[in-house]
C-alpha positions as CSV (number, residue, x, y, z in Angstrom):
1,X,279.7,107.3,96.8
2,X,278.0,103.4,96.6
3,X,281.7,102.3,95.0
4,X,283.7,103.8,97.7
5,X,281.7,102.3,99.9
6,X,282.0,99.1,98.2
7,X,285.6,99.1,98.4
8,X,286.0,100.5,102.1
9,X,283.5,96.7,102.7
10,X,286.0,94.3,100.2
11,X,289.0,96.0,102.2
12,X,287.3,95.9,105.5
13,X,286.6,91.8,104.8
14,X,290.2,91.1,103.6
15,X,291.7,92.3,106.8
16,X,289.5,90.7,109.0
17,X,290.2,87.4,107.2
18,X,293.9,87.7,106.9
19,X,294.1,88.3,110.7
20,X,291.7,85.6,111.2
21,X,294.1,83.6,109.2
22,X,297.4,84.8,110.6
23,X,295.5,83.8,114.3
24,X,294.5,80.5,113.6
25,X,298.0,80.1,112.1
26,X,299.5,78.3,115.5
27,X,300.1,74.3,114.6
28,X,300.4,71.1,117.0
29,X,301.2,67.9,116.3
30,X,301.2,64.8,118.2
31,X,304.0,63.2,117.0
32,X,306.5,66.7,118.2
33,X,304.5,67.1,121.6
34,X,306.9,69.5,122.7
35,X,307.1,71.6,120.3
36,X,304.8,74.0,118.2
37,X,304.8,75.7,115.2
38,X,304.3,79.2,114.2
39,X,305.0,81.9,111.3
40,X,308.1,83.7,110.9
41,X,307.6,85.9,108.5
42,X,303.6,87.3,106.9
43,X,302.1,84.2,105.2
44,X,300.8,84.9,101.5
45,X,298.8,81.7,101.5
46,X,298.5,79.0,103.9
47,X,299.9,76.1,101.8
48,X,303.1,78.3,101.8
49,X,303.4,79.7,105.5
50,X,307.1,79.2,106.7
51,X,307.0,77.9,110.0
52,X,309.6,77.0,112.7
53,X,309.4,75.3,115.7
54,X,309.5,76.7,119.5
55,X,309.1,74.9,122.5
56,X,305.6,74.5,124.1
57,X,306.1,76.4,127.3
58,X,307.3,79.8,125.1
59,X,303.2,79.1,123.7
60,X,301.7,82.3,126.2
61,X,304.5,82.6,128.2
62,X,303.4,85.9,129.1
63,X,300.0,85.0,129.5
64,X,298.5,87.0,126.8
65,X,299.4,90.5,128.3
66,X,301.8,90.9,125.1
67,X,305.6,90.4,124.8
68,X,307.8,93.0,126.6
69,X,309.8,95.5,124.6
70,X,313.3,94.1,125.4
71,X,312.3,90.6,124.2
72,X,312.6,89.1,120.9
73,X,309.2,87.6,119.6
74,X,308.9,84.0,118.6
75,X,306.5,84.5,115.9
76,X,305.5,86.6,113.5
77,X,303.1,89.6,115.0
78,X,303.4,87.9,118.0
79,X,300.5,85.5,117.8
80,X,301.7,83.6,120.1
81,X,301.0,85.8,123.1
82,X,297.0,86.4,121.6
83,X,294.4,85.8,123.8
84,X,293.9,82.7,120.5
85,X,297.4,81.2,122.0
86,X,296.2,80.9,125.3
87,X,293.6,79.3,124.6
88,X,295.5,76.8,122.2
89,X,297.9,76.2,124.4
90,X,295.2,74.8,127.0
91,X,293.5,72.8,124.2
92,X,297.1,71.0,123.9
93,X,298.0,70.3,127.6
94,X,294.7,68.6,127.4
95,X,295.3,66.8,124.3
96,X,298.9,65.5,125.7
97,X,297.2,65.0,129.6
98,X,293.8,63.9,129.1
99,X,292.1,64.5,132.4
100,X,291.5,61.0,134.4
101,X,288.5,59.8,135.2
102,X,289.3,57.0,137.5
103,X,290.8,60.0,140.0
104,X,287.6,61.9,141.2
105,X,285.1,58.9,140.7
106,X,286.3,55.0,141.8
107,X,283.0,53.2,141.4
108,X,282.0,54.1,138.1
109,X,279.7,51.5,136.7
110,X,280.0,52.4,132.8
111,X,277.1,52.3,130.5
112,X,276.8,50.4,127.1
113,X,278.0,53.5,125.6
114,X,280.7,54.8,127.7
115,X,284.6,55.4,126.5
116,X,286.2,52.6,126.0
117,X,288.9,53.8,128.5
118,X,286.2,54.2,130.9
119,X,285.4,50.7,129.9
120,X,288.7,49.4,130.1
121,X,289.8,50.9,133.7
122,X,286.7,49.6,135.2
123,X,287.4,46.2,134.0
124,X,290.9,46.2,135.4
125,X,289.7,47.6,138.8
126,X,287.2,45.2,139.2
127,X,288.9,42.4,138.5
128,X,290.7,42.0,141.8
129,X,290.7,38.5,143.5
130,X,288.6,38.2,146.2
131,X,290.3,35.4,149.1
């Protein structure tokens, strides 16, 4: 009974890892900001996923509710509509738009160590001639 439990365990932890895996398997990159990446077929290993590009805005285009029957997925086992993808796709319209600072606050005196944007836009705002 011990080594069927065993087994049932190993078994247990291999899926949970593989769908970890296949989950975390959505890629960005700066230099294609309009684009990402994601698995067309079940990877084996991660050095050897086949991945093709889609364009950002089909990233949780139905909002993590899951794709509808008539549609064609993008990815494989649709992990581009998990709840992983939504999130994702939030990290990356940040990454591409940082929020601005200089929007909500105009008289931001910035510390020794502050951004250097910070730095940098205060220096340019208050460096207006004064007639």
């Amino acid at each position: 009974m011990d080594h069927r439990l065993a087994v049932i365990s190993v078994l247990a932890f291999v899926a949970i890892a593989s769908s970890d895996m296949m989950r975390k398997s959505i890629v960005f990159d700066i230099k294609t900001p309009k684009v990402f990446y994601c698995p067309q077929e079940k990877p084996k290993d991660m050095s050897k996923m086949i991945v093709k590009s889609r364009p950002l805005e089909a990233l949780c285009e139905y909002e993590g509710k899951g794709v509808p029957k008539n549609s064609i997925p993008d990815c494989y086992n649709d992990i581009d509509e998990s709840e992983y993808a939504c999130a994702e796709k939030q990290r990356i319209l940040l990454r591409i738009n940082p929020p601005n600072d200089t929007d909500s606050t105009t008289t931001v005196i910035p510390t020794p160590d502050a951004p250097q944007y910070i730095i940098k836009s205060h220096k340019k705002s208050s460096g207006k001639k004064k007639y």
